[in-house]
C-alpha positions as CSV (number, residue, x, y, z in Angstrom):
1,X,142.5,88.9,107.4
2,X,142.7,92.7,108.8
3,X,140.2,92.2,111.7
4,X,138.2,95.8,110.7
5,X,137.8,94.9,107.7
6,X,134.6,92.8,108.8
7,X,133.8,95.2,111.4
8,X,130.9,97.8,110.6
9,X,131.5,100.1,108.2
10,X,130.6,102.9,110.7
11,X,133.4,101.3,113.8
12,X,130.8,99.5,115.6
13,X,130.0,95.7,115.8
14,X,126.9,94.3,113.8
15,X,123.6,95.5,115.0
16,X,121.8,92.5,117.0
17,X,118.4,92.6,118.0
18,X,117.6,89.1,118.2
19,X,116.3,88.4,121.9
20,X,118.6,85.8,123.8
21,X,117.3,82.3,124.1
22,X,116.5,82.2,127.3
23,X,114.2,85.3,127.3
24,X,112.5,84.0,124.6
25,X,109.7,81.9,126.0
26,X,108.4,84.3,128.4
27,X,108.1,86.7,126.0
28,X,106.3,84.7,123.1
29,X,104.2,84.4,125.8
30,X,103.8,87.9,126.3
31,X,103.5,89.2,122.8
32,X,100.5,86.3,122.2
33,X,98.6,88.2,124.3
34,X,99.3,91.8,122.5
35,X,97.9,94.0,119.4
36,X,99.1,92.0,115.7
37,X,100.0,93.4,112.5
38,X,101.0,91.4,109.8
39,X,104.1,92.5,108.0
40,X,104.6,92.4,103.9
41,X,106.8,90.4,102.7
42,X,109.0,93.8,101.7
43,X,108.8,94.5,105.8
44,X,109.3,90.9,106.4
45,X,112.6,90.6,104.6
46,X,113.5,94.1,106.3
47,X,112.8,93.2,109.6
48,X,115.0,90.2,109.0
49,X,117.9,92.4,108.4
50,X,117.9,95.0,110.9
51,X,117.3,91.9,113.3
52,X,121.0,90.5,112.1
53,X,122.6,94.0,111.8
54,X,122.5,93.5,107.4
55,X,121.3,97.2,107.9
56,X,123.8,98.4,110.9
57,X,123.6,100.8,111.8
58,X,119.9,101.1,111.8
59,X,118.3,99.7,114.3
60,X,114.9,99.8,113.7
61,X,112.3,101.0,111.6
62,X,112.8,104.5,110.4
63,X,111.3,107.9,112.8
64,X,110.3,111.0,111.1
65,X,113.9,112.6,111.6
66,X,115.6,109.1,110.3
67,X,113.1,109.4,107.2
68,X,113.3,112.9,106.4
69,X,117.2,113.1,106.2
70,X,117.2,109.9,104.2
71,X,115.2,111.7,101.6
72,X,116.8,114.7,102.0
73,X,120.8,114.2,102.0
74,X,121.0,110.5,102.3
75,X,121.8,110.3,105.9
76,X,120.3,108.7,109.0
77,X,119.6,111.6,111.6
78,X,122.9,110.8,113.6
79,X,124.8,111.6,110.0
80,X,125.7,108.6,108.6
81,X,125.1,107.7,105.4
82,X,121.9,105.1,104.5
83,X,120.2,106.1,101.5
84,X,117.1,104.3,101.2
85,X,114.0,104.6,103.6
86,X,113.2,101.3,105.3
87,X,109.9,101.9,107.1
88,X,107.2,100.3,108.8
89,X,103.3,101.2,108.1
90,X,99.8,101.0,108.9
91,X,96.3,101.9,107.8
92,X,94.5,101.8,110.7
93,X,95.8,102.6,114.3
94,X,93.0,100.3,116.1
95,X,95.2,99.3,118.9
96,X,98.0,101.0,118.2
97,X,99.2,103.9,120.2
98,X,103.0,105.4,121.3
99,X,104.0,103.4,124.6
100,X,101.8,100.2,123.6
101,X,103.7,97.2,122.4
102,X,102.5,95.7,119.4
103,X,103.4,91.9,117.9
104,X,104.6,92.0,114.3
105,X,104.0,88.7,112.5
106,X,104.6,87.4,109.0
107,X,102.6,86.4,106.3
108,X,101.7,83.1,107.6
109,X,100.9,84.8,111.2
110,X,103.5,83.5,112.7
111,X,105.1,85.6,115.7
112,X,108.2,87.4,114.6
113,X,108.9,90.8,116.9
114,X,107.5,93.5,119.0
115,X,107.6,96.8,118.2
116,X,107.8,99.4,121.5
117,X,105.8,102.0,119.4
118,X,107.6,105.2,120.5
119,X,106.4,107.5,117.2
120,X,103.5,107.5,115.0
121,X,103.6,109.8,111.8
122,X,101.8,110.4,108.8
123,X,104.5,110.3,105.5
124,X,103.5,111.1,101.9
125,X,104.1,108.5,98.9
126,X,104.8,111.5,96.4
127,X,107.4,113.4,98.6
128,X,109.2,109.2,98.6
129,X,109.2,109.2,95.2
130,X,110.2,112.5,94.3
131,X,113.4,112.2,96.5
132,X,114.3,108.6,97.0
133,X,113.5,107.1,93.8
134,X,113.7,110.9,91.4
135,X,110.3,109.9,89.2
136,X,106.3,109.9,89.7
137,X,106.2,107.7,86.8
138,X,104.0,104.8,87.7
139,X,106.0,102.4,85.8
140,X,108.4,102.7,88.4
141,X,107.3,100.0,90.3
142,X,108.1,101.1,93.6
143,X,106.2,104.4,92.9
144,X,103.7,102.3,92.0
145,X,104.0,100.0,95.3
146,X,104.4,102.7,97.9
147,X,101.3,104.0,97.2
148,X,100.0,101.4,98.5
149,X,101.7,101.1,101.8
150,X,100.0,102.6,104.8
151,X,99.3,105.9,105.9
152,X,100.7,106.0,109.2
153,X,104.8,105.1,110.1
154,X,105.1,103.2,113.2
155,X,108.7,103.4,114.6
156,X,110.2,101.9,118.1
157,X,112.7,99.5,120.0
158,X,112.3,95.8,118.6
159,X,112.5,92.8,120.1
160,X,112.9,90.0,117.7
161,X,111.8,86.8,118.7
162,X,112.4,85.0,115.9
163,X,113.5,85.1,112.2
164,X,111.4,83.8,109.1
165,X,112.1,80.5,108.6
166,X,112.7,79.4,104.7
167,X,113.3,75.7,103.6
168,X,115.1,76.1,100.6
169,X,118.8,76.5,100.3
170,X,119.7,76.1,103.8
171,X,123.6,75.9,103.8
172,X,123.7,79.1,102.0
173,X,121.3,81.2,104.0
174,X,123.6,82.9,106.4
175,X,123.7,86.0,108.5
176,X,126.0,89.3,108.3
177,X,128.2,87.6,111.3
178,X,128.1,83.9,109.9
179,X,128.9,85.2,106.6
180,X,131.9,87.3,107.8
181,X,133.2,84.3,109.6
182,X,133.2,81.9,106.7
183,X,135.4,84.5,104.6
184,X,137.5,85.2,107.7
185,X,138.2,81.5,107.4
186,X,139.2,81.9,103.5
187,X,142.4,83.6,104.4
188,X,142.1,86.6,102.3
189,X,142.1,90.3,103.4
190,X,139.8,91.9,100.8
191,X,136.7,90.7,99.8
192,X,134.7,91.5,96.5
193,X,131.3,91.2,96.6
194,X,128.9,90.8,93.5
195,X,125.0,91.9,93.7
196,X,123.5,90.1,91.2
197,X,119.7,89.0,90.5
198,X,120.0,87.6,87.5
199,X,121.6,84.2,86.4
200,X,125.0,84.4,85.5
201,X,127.0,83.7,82.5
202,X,130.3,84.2,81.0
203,X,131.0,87.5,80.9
204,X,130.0,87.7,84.5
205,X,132.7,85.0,85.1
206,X,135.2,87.1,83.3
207,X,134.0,90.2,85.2
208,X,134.4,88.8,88.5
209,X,137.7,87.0,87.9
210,X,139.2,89.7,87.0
211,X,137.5,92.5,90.0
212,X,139.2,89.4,92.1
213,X,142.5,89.6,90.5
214,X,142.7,93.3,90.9
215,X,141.8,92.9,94.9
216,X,143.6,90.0,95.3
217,X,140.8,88.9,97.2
218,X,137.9,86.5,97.8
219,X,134.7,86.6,96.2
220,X,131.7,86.8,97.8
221,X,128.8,86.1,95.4
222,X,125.7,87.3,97.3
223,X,122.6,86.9,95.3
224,X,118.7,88.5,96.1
225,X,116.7,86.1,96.8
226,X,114.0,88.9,98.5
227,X,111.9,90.8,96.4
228,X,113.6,92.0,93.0
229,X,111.8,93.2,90.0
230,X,108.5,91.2,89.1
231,X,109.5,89.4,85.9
232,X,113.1,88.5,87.0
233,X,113.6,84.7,87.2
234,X,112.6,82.8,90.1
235,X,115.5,82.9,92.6
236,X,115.3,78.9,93.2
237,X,116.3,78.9,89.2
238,X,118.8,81.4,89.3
239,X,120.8,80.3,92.6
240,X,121.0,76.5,90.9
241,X,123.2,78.3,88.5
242,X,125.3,80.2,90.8
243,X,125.8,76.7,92.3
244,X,127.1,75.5,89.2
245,X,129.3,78.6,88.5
246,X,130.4,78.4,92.0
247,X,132.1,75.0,91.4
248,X,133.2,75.3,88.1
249,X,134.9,78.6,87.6
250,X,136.6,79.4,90.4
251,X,139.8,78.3,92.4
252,X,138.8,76.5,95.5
253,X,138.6,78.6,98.5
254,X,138.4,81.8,96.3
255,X,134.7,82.2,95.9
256,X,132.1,82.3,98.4
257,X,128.5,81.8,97.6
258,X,125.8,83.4,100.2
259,X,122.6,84.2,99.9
260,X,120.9,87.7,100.8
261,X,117.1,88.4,101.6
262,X,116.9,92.0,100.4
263,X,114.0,93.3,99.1
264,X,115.0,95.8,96.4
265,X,114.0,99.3,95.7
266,X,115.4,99.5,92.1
267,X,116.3,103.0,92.9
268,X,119.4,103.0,90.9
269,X,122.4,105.6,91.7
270,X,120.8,105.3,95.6
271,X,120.7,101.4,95.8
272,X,124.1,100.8,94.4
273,X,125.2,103.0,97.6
274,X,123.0,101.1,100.1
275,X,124.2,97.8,98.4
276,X,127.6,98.7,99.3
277,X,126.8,99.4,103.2
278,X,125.1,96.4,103.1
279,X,127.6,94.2,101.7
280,X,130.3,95.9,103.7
281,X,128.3,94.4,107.0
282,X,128.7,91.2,105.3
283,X,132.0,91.5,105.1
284,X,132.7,92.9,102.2
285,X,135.5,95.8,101.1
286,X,134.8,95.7,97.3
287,X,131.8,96.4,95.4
288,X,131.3,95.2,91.7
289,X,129.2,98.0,90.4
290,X,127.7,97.6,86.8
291,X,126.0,100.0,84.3
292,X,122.4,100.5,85.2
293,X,122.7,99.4,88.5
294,X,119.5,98.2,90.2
295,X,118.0,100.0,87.6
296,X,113.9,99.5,87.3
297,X,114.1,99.2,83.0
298,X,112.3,102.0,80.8
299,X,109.9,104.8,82.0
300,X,106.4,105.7,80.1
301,X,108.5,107.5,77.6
302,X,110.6,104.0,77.1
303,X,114.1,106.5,78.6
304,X,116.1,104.8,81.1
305,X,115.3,106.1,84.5
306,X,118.5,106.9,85.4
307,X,121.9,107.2,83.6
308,X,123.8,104.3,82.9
309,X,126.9,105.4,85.1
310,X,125.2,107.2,87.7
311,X,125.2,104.5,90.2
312,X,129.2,103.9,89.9
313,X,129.7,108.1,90.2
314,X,127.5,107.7,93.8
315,X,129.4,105.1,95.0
316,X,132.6,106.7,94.6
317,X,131.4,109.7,96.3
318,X,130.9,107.6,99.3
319,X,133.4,105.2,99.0
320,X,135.4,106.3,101.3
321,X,132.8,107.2,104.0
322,X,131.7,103.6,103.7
323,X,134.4,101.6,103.2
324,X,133.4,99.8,100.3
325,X,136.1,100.3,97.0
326,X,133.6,100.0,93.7
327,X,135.1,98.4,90.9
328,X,133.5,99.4,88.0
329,X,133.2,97.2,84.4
330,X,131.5,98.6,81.1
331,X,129.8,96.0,78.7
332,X,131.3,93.1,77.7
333,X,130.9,91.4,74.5
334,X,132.4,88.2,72.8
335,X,135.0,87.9,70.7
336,X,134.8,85.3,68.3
337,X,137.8,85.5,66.4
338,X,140.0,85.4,69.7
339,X,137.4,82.7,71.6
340,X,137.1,85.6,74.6
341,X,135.5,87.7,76.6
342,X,136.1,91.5,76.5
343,X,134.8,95.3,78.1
344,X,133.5,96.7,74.6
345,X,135.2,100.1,74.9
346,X,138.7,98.3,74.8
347,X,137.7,96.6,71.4
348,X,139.3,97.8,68.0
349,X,136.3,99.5,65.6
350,X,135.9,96.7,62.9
351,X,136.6,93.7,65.4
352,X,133.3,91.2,65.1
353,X,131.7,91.0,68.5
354,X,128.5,89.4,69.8
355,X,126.5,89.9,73.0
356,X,123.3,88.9,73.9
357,X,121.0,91.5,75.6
358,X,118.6,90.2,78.5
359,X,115.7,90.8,76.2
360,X,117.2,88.7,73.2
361,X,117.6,86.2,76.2
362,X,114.1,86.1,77.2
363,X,112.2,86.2,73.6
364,X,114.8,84.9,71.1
365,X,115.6,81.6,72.5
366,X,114.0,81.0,76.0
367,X,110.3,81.9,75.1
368,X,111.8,79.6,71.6
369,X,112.8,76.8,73.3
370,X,116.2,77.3,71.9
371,X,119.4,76.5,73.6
372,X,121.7,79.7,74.4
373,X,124.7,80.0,72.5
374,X,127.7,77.8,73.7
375,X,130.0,81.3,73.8
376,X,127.4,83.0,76.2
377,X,126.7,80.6,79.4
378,X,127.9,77.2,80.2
379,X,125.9,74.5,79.2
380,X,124.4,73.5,83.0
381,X,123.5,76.9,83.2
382,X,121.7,76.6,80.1
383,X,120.0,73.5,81.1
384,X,118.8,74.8,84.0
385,X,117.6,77.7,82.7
386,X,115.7,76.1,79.7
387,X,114.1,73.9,82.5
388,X,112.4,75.9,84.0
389,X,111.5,78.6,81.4
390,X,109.6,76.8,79.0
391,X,108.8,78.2,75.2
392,X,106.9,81.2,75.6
393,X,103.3,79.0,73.8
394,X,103.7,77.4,77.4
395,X,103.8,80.2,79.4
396,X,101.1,82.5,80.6
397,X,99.6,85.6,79.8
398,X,97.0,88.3,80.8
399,X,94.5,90.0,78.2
400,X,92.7,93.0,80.5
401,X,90.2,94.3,78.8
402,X,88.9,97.6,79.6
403,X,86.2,100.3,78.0
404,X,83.0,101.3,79.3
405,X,79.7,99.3,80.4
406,X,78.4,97.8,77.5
407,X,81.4,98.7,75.2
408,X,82.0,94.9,74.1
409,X,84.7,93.7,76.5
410,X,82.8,90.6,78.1
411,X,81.7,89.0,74.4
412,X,84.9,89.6,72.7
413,X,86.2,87.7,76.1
414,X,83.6,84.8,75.7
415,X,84.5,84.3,71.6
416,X,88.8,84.8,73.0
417,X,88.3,81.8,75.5
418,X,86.9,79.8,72.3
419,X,89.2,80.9,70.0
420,X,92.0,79.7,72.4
421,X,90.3,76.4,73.2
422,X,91.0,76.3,69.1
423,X,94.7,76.5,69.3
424,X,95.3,74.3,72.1
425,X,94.9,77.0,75.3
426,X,93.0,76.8,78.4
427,X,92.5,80.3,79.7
428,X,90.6,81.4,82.7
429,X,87.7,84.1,82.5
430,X,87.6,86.7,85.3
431,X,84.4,88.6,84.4
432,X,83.8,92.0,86.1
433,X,80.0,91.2,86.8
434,X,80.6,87.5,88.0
435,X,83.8,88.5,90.2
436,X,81.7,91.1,91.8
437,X,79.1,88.3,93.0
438,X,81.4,85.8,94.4
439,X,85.5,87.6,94.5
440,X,84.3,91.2,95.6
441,X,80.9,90.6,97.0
442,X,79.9,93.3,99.1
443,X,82.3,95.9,97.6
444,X,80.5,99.3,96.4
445,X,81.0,101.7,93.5
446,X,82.9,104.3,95.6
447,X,86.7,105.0,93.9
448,X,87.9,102.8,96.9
449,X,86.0,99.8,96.3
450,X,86.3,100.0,92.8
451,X,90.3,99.8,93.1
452,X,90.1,97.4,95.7
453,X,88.0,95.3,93.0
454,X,90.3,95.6,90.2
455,X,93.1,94.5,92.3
456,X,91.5,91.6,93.9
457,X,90.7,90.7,90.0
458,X,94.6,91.3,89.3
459,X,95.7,88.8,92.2
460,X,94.1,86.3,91.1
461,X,95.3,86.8,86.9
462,X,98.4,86.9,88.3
463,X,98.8,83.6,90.3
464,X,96.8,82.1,86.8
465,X,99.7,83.6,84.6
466,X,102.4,82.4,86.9
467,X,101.5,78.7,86.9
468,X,101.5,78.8,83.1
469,X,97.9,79.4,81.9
470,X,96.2,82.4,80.2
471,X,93.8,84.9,82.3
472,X,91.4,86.8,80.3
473,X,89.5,89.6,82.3
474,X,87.1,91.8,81.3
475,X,86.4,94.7,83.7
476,X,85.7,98.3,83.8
477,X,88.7,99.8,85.4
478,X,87.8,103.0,84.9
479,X,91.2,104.6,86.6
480,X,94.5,104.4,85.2
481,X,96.3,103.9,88.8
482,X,94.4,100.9,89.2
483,X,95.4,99.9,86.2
484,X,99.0,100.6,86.0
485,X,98.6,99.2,89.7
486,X,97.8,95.5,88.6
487,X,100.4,95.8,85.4
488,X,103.1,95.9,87.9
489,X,102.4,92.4,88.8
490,X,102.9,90.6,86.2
491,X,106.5,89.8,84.9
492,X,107.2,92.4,81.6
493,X,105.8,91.6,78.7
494,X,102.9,89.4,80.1
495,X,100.2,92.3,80.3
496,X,98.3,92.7,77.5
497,X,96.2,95.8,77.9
498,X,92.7,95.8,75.6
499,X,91.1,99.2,75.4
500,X,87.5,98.6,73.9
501,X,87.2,102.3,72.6
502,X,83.6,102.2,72.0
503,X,81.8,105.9,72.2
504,X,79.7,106.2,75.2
505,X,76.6,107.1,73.0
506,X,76.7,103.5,70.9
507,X,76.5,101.6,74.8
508,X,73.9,103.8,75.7
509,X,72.4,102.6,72.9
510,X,72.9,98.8,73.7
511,X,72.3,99.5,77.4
512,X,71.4,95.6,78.0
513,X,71.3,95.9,81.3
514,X,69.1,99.4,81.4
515,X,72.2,100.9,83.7
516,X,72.7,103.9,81.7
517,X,69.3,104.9,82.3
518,X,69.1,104.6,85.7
519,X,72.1,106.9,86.2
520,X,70.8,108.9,83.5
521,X,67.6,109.7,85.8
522,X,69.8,109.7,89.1
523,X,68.9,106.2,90.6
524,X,72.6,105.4,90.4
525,X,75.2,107.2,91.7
526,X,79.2,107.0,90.5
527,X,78.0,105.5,87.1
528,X,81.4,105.0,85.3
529,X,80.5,107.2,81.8
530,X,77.8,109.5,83.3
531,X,78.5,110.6,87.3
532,X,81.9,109.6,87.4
533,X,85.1,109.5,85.0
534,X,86.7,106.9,82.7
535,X,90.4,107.6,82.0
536,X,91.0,106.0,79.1
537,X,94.2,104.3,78.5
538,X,96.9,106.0,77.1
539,X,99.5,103.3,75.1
540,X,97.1,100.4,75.8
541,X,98.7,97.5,73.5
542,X,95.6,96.8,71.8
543,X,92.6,99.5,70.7
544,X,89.2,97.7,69.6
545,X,86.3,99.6,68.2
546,X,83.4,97.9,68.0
547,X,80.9,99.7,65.6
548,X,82.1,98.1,62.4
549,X,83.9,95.4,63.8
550,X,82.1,92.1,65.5
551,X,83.5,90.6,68.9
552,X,84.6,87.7,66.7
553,X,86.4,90.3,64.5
554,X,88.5,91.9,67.3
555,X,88.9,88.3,69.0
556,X,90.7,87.1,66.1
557,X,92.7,90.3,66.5
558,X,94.1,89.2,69.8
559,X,94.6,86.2,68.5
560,X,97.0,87.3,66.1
561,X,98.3,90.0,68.4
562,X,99.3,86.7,70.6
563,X,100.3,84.5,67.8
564,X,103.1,87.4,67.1
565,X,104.0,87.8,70.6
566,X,104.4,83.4,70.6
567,X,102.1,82.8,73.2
568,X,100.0,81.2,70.7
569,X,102.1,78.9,68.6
């Protein structure tokens, strides 16, 4: 193999911050005795690849100038190309100032860097999102995400100590430089590399055979098994079948399987690009680039984000800047007559054809408990995937209900979790009232508090809906944010919003509680409905009303609405 072709894409070697053994100790030592801040998982997996040069040539955490020409023209400040922020932030500085050294530790505390603070900077999420990811829509879900992140940008020289440890998958977790080395040893000059992040079936086989044919190269299939979008199937499920795919459809020696610890942006036309820098410091020379690339799904308006080819026209743009030679594929489809797989747009008008969208996938035979068709995926990879995505009556679900104080939401809830009981479903109730006296005690009723409530209430239906069981919740949520906030973290389709549309007068009529009153005569403040604002839903997938109808009216409702949706069988 042409020795640059596994050099950095930009003529240097891999980036390596990881601090030589022997320094190690005294510095553990040192950094035990400094400031902490605990990464996210997002920073977590980035700090784990600008530690083994995945992100060369960045070399830390982003500055202002690094940030500011990313957004701008897709460039780092020294002019080369890097098109998607990777930043480092913080709410509060306590601790924290240029020239102090600060430890930078995981999720489970333990020690993974120090960060020589050498800039502090305030960013703004909308100014992100306008230019990095071309949408304020909040169903983007990293426009939803980022506003979240902290106020502050810390950026400086690490020293990485150590990298996160995982337990799963071992042989295949490699770095840029181990990776590079294994496909040095295959022999081959080029190398095509394949993002993926779902599981893969025939017409990915096809795909790939053929970008490798047309390279005459190697294959290097390098799944995400960071963060990618919430709904996507677990990566432990998905890399079993690349596994099997691996050994069954390609030549030995031709096809390298690796896995990668990115944490995705879904930004589209802009990740396709970073992919391709990414994968080139792998190893890589070739990029399989696919319609939709990375793309984040449907906005509010249910439009694709971006266009469908956008991604493949950046890439080329930059291909030769980076390197990396995009092959690009339109759909393909099945061809019964001829028992093969072909790109659609080379298909004769007339000719039957059958493809399977990811949707079909996921609600006609998955959430059915039926077996995919033998023309679409291999039958291990079915297995496998029927395994561990059981018929959608087994999986779980969240009903959030939301309307005003005294609107209905907590009794339809209570006559739900019977109604369920009826048809064979445990659910879990996370009552606004009784979550604020154990969950969120001590929280106020400022905007802060109240978000900071209705996400702590959306944790915890989350983790219920992933192990299978049904999470009922009944809360104000007066904002929409918060709102669209906690429908990000559920997988698609598993958010069930309930709007109780009940007119303020008729619960200032029931009042139980006397709460309307009080505010009413100014001995509350930031009453939701009087002294501060609801914002209703606006394509909540149920409305109630609750003057003509009975809570065991608009209970049966939902269960209907869930019986047509199969999570009620």
């Amino acid at each position: 193999m042409a020795k640059n072709s596994l050099i950095s894409p930009y003529g240097g070697e891999l980036v390596d911050l990881l601090v030589p053994a022997e320094e190690r100790r005294e510095l553990f030592e040192f950094a035990s005795k400094l400031p902490s801040v605990q990464l996210t998982r997002r920073e977590t997996c980035d700090l784990e690849l600008l530690a083994t040069g995945g992100f060369s040539p960045l070399r830390s955490f982003m500055g202002r100038s690094d940030l500011e020409r990313v957004g701008g023209d897709m460039r780092l400040a020294d002019g080369s190309v890097f098109p998607i922020p990777v930043t480092f932030s913080v709410d509060n500085l306590d601790g924290i100032a240029v020239g102090t050294p600060i430890a930078l530790r995981d999720q489970k505390n333990e020690l993974l860097a120090i960060l020589d603070v050498e800039e502090i900077f305030e960013w703004d999420h909308r100014e992100l999102a306008a230019s990095v990811f071309g949408t304020d829509d909040p169903r983007h879900p990293l426009v939803t995400e980022s506003a979240r992140w902290g106020r502050f940008c810390l950026s400086g020289r690490l020293r990485v100590l150590s990298l996160p440890v995982y337990h799963d998958f071992k042989e295949l977790r490699m770095t840029p430089a181990q990776t590079r080395a294994r496909l040095e040893d295959l022999g081959r000059e080029n190398v095509v590399a394949f993002q993926t992040r779902n599981p893969i079936h025939f017409a990915h086989e096809v795909m790939t055979q053929r970008a490798i044919e047309l390279a005459d190269g190697t294959l290097l299939l390098h799944p995400v098994v960071g963060l990618t979008k919430e709904g996507d199937i677990d990566h432990y499920t998905r890399v079993r079948t690349y596994r099997i795919v691996r050994d069954l459809a390609y030549e030995p020696g031709r096809a390298l399987l690796a896995l990668l610890p990115l944490a995705m942006r879904m930004a589209g036309p802009r990740e396709a690009v970073w992919h391709a820098i990414i994968r080139r410091n792998y190893g890589a020379n070739f990029l399989i680039v696919g319609r939709d690339h990375a793309s984040p799904g449907l906005n509010s308006k249910g439009e694709p984000f971006y266009a469908p080819t956008a991604a493949q026209e950046l890439v080329v743009a930059f291909s030769d800047e980076i390197g990396v030679t995009p092959l690009t594929f339109g759909e393909f489809a099945y061809l019964p007559d001829d028992a093969r797989y072909e790109e659609t747009v080379k298909v004769s008008k007339g000719v039957r054809k059958f493809s399977l969208s990811g949707t079909e996938i996921r609600d006609e035979y998955l959430s059915r408990g039926r077996a995919l068709p033998n023309w679409f995926t291999r039958p291990e990879v079915s297995e496998v995937l029927a395994e561990s995505h059981p018929p959608r009556n087994r999986q779980g679900v969240c009903i959030w209900f939301t309307g005003l104080s005294a609107s209905g939401k907590s009794t339809t809830a209570e006559v739900l979790v019977s109604l369920l009981l009826e048809e064979g479903r445990q659910s879990t109730l996370l009552d606004g009232d009784v979550v604020r006296t154990h969950l969120s005690k001590g929280l106020g009723f400022s905007r802060e508090d109240r978000e900071t409530n209705v996400t702590r209430i959306g944790f915890v239906a989350s983790e219920v809906v992933r192990h299978g069981g049904v999470a009922i919740c009944a809360a104000v949520s007066p904002y929409r944010s918060g709102r669209d906030r906690v429908r990000q973290m559920f997988p698609e389709g598993k958010f069930i919003e309930v709007f109780v549309d009940t007119p303020l007068a008729v619960c200032e009529d029931r009042d139980p509680k006397g709460m309307y009153a009080k505010a009413r005569r100014g001995e509350i403040k930031d009453f939701t409905g009087i002294n501060d604002a609801y914002e209703p839903p606006e394509n909540p997938e149920l409305r109630l009303e609750t003057v003509s109808l009975t809570a065991a009216d608009n209970a049966a409702k939902i269960i209907s609405q869930l019986r047509t949706l199969g999570f009620v069988a």
